[in-house]
N, C-alpha and C positions, 0 to 999 in steps of 0.2 A: 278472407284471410283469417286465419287461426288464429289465437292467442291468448296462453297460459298466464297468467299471472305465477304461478308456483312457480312456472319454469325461469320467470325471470328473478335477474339479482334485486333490479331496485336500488333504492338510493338509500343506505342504515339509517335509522330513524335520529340518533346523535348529530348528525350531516344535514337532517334537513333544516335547520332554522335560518331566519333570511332578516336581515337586516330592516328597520322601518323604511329606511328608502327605497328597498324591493318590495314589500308590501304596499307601498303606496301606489297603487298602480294607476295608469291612465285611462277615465273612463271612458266608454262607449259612446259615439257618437248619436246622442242621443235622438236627430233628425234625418240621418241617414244610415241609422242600424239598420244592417237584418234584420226584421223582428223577430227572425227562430235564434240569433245569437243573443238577443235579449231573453227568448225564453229559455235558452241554454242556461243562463247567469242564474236567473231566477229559480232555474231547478235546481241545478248545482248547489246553489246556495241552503234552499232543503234539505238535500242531499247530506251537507255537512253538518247542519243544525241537529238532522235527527241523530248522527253517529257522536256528535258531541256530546249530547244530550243523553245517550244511553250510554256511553263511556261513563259518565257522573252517575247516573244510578249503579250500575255497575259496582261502581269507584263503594258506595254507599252500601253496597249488601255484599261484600267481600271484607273480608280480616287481614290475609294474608299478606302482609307488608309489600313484599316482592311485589306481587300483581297489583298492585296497589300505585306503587312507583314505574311502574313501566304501561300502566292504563295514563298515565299523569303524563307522561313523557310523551307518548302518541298523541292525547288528547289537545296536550299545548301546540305539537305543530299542528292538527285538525285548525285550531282556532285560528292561526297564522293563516291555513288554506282559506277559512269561511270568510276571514277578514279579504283577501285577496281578489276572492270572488266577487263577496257585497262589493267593495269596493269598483270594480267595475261599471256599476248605475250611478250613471252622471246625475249631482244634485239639483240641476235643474229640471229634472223630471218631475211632476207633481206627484203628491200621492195617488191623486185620481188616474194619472199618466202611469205610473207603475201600475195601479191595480189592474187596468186593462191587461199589461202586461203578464201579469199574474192569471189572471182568468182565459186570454190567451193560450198561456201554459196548460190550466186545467182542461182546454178544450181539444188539443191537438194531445198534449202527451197523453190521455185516458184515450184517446179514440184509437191513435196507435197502438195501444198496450191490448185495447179490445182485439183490434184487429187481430193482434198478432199471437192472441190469448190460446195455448192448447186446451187449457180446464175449462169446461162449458160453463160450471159454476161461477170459476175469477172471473171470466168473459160476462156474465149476467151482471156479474156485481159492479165491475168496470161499465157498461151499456147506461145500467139506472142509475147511476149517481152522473156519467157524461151528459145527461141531456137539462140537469139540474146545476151545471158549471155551464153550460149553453147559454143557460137564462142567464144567468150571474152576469155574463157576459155583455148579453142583449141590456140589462138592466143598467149598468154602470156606465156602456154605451149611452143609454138616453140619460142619465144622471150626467153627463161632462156634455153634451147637445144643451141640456137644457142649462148648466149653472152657467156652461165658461163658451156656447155657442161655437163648439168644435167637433170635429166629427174622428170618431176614433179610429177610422182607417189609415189615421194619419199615425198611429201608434200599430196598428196592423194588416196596414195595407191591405190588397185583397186576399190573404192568404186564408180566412177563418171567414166564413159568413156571419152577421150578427141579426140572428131573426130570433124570434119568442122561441123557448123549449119548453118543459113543460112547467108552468106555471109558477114561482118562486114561492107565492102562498101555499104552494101546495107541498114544498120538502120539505116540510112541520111535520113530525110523526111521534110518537112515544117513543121513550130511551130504551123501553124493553124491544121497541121491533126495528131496531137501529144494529141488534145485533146477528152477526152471520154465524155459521158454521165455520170450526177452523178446518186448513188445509195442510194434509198432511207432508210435510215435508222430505220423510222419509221415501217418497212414493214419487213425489210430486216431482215434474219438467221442471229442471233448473231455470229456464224461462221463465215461469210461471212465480218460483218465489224470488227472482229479481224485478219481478213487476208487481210484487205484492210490495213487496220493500219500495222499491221506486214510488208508487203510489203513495202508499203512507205517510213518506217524508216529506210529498211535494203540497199533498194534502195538511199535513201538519204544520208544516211554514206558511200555506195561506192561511190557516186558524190563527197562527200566531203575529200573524202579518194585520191582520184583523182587529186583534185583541189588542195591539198597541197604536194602530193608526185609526183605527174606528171613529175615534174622538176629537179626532184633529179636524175635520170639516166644520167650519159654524153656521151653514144651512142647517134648520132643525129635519129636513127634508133626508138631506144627504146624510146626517148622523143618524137617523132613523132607519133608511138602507141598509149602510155597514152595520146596524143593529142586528137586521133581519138578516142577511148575510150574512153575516158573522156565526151566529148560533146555527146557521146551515152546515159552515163547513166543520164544527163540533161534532156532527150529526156524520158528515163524513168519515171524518179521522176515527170514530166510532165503527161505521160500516164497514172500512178497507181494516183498521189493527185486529177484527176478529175474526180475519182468514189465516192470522200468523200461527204458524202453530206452537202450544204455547208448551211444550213437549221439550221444544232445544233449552240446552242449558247455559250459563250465562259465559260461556268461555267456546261452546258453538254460535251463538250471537252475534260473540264481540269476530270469530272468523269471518260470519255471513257478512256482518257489517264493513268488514273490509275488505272483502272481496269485491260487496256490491259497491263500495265507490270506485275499484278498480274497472269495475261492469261500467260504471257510468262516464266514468273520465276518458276511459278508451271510448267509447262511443260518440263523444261528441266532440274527441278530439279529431275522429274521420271523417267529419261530418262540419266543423267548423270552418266560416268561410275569412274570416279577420286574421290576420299572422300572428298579432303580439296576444290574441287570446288564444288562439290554437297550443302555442307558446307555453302559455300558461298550463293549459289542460291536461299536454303533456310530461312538464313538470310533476305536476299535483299525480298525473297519473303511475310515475317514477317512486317520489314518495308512499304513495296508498302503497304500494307493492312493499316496502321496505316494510310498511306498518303491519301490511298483511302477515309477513314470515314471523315477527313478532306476534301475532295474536295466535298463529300457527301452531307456531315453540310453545305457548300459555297452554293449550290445548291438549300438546302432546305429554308437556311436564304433569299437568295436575289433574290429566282426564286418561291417560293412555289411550288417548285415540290418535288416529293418524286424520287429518281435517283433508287430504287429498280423495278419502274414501269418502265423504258428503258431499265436494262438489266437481264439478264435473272436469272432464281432459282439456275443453278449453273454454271461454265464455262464451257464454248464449249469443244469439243474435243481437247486434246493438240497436239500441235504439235509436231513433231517428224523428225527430220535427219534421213534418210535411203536413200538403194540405190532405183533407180530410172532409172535404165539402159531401162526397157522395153518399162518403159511409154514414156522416152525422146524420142526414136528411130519409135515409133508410130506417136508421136506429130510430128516429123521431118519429116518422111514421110509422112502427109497427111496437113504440113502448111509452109513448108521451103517457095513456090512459092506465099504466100500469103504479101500483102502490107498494108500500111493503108490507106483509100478512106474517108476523112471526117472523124466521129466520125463510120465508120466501118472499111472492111479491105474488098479488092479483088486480085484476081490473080495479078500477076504483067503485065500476056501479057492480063491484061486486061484495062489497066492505060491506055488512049491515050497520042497521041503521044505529045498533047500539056501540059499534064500535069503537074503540077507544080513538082512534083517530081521527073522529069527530070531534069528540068531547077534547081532542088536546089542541084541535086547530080553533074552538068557539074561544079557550081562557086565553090565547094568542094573542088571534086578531079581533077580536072584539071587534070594534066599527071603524080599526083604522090599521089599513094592511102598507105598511111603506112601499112595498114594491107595485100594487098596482098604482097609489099615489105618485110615482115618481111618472110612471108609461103616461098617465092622465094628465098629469101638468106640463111634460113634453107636446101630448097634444094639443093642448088647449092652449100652448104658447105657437105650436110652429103647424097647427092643422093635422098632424099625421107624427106618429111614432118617428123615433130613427133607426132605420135600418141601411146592412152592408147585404142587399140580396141579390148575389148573382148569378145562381143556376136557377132562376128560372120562380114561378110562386111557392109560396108555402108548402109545405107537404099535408101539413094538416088543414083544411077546409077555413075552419071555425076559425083559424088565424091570419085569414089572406087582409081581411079589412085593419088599413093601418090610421083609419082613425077610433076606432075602439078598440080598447083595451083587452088583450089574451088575457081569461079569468078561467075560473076552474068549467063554467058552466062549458068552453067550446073545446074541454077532453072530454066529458062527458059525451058531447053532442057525436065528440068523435068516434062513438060506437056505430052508429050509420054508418059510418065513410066506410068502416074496416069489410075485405071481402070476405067471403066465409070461411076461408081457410087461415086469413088473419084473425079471424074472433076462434075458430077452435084453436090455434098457436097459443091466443093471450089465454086462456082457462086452463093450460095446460104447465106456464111457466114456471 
């Protein structure tokens, strides 16, 4: 089914404000969610941070009084929306219980976006950082086995398998080779920059989800994780914001930006299975539309442009939470042993030996890496890792034994497993 955001009215941006008692919203059942409407909440919730967030810089590099006062105006209901959303994560969740949820998010909405990716290049970029939120994943799984003796399928069921990706020690790189080529906008499948955008947001909310909760565990163990994790997904939000092209101007921005939430609210409003949150999605997706014509009109007044001629007749393909089990375990086996080289990526035993991404993984981990520590004291409290593996063994060889520790040396090893057509593929990426 089709569907224009220009072509609709929407709800006038003046009209949308809502009382604290309709902000207050009822959370999610947090023992019998969905887990894909928990990972709805948590993107959403991204979703809205980053358009707030760039609305204030915006707000900051403009003079123009007028746009000034009607950036202000959007921006206040956005914050009513984000409030609406958070608000849905029941406080009895732990942070540990949220983060799963979080890392969840990062595994299935990247795997989708790969999937569905037309640019060979987004799709690369999306592949190698999914298999690096895989870990994250697997890791925070056995960090909640080992502190609190639960098993995080109980946060996400069987929907996500949680087995080693490729090593967390290992998404430590230089800040110079963190960054990409941008993507032209002009040129580029409307798809493709609604999933660059998606990405960054959801990516930049667990950075910043990180940066405020990181510190809240008093395991030295478990604050040492979110440590290491944490500066991962820096490294992220760095890898995905340098496909943006940096060409649009800040009155096309603030368009994309409000169309892409109309891109996302429709999406998971088709797709949500809860009534009083579908409810909501809907709403907020009434609203964006109202905000949209407003950044519209900005565009048209102080650019002479028409914002119907950059994006498309109707929105992209929506997005969609599912499982993802076949594609992940493909991607794994044919990219675990791949690195980034400059604005590409090559094998890891194909890095020389003076490479800077030796020297910036030795000042790191020195003699104490949190993330293999955490895999190591799961075993050695309960015999074996914790894993959710249910298609079958590992993909990768060097990882099937779950009482020792996935460390860098069994990507390496994992140049033998590859057949010949997989080793000339990885020298070519």
């Amino acid at each position: 089914m089709s569907f224009n955001p220009l072509a609709e009215k929407g709800i006038p941006v003046e009209q949308q404000f809502r009382s604290w008692k309709m902000l207050n919203v009822k959370p999610y059942d947090a023992r019998n969610v969905d887990p894909y409407t928990r990972t709805r909440v948590i993107c959403m919730n991204g979703i809205e941070v980053e358009s707030i967030m760039f609305s204030h810089q915006f707000a900051r590099h403009c003079g123009d009084m007028d746009v000034r006062r009607k950036l202000a105006m959007a921006r206040a209901v956005e914050q009513q929306q984000q409030k609406a959303v958070n608000w849905l994560i029941p406080g009895e969740e732990s942070t540990l219980e949220v983060t799963l949820g979080y890392e969840q998010v990062a595994v299935d909405l990247t795997a989708w976006l790969a999937r569905t990716e037309p640019d060979p290049k987004v799709r690369m970029a999306l592949e190698f950082a999914l298999l690096e939120d895989f870990d994250h994943l697997y890791m925070y799984a056995n960090l909640y086995d080992l502190l609190e003796g639960k098993k995080a399928e109980q946060i996400t069921h069987d929907l996500t398998e949680i087995i080693p990706g490729r090593p967390t020690a290992l998404h430590h790189r230089p800040p110079q080779d963190r960054v990409l080529e941008p993507v032209d906008f002009k040129v580029a499948d409307p798809l493709s920059m609604m999933h660059i955008m998606t990405i960054v947001a959801a990516e930049q909310q667990t950075m910043n989800f990180y940066m405020n909760v990181g510190n809240r565990p008093t395991e030295p163990l478990a604050r040492a994780l979110y440590l290491e994790i944490a500066q991962v997904e820096e490294e992220h939000v760095t890898h995905y914001e340098s496909l943006i092209d940096p060409s649009k101007s800040w009155f096309e921005r603030n368009v994309m930006h409000q169309y892409h939430e109309c891109y996302m609210y429709y999406s998971f409003m088709i797709h949500e299975s809860v009534p009083y949150i579908k409810d909501i999605w809907e709403l907020h997706l009434q609203q964006e539309i109202g905000q949209l014509h407003v950044a519209c009109d900005l565009m048209k007044q102080h650019e002479r442009k028409d914002p119907a001629e950059m994006l498309p007749a109707e929105l992209p393909e929506p997005i969609k939470f599912q499982e993802n089990k076949d594609f992940v375990r493909e991607v794994l086996a044919k990219q675990v042993h791949l690195e980034k080289s400059g604005a590409g990526y090559k094998p890891i035993w194909d890095l020389p030996a003076d490479a800077s991404f030796h020297d910036f993984q030795r000042i790191l981990h020195g003699d104490f890496v949190p993330s293999y520590e955490t895999i190591g004291k799961n075993i050695e409290k309960n015999g074996k890792d914790y894993r959710l593996q249910t298609e079958g063994e590992h993909p990768v060889k060097a990882f099937r034994d779950r009482d020792a520790v996935p460390r860098a040396e069994g990507v390496i090893a994992h140049r033998d497993d590859l057949s010949g057509k997989a080793k000339s593929e990885a020298e070519v990426v």
